[in-house]
C-alpha positions in Angstrom: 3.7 17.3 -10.2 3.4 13.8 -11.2 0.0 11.4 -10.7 2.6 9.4 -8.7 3.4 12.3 -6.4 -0.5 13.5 -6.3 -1.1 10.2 -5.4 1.2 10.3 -2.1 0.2 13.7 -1.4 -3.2 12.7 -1.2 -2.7 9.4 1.1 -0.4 11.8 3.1 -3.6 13.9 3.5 -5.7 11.5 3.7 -4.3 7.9 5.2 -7.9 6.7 6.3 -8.9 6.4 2.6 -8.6 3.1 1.6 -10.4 3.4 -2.1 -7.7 6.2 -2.7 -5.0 3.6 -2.1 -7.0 1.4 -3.9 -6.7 3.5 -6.9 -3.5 4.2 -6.1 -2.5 0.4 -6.8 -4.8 0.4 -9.5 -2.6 2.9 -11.2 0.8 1.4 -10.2 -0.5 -1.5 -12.0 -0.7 0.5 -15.2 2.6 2.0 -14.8 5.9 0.8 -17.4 8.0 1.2 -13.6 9.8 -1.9 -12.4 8.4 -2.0 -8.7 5.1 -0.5 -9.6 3.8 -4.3 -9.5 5.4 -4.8 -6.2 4.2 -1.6 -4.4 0.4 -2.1 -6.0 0.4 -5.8 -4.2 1.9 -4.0 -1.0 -0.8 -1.5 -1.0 -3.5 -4.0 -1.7 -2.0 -5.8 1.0 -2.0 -2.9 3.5 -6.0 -1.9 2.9 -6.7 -6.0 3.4 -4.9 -6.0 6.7 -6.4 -2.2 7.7 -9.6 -4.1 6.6 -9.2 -7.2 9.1 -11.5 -7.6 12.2 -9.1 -8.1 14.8 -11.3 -10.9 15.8 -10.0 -13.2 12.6 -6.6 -13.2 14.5 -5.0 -16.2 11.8 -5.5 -13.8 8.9 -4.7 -10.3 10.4 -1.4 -12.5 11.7 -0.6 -13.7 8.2 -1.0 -10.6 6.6 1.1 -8.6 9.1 4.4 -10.7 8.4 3.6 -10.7 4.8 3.3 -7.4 5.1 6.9 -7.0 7.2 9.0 -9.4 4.7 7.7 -7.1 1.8 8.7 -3.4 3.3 12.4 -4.7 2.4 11.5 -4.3 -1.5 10.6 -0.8 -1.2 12.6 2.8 -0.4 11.8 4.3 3.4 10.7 7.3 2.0 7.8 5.7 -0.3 6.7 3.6 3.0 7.3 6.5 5.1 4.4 8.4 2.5 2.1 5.1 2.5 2.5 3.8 5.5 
């Protein structure tokens, strides 16, 4: 099995864990893979919004449709594992 594939398994397992997707951007980052830089910024991106007090509307807002524009730059099964 492949540290990419543990990786999903685990925030399959586990999709409250945000320092495991943490890591998990932290690794795509080290990665030679040409949309490992792109999926590490969507994950960052996904813990921020998860992150958000719903109260801080403006941010949670921005982040969302940041969020939405980016999901077009990545496969429905690697969302479907992250998401």
């Amino acid at each position: 099995m492949t540290d990419e594939a543990v990786y999903l398994r685990q925030i399959r397992q586990r999709p409250e864990d945000l320092p495991l997707r943490l890591a998990y951007a932290e690794w795509l980052e080290n990665q030679p893979i040409p949309s490992a830089g792109s999926k590490a910024r969507y994950l960052r991106n996904w813990c921020e919004l998860a992150a958000i007090h719903l109260t801080d509307i403006n941010s949670y807002t921005a982040l969302a449709e940041r969020l939405e524009k980016a999901r077009s730059e990545h496969s429905e099964e690697w969302l479907a594992a992250v998401d």
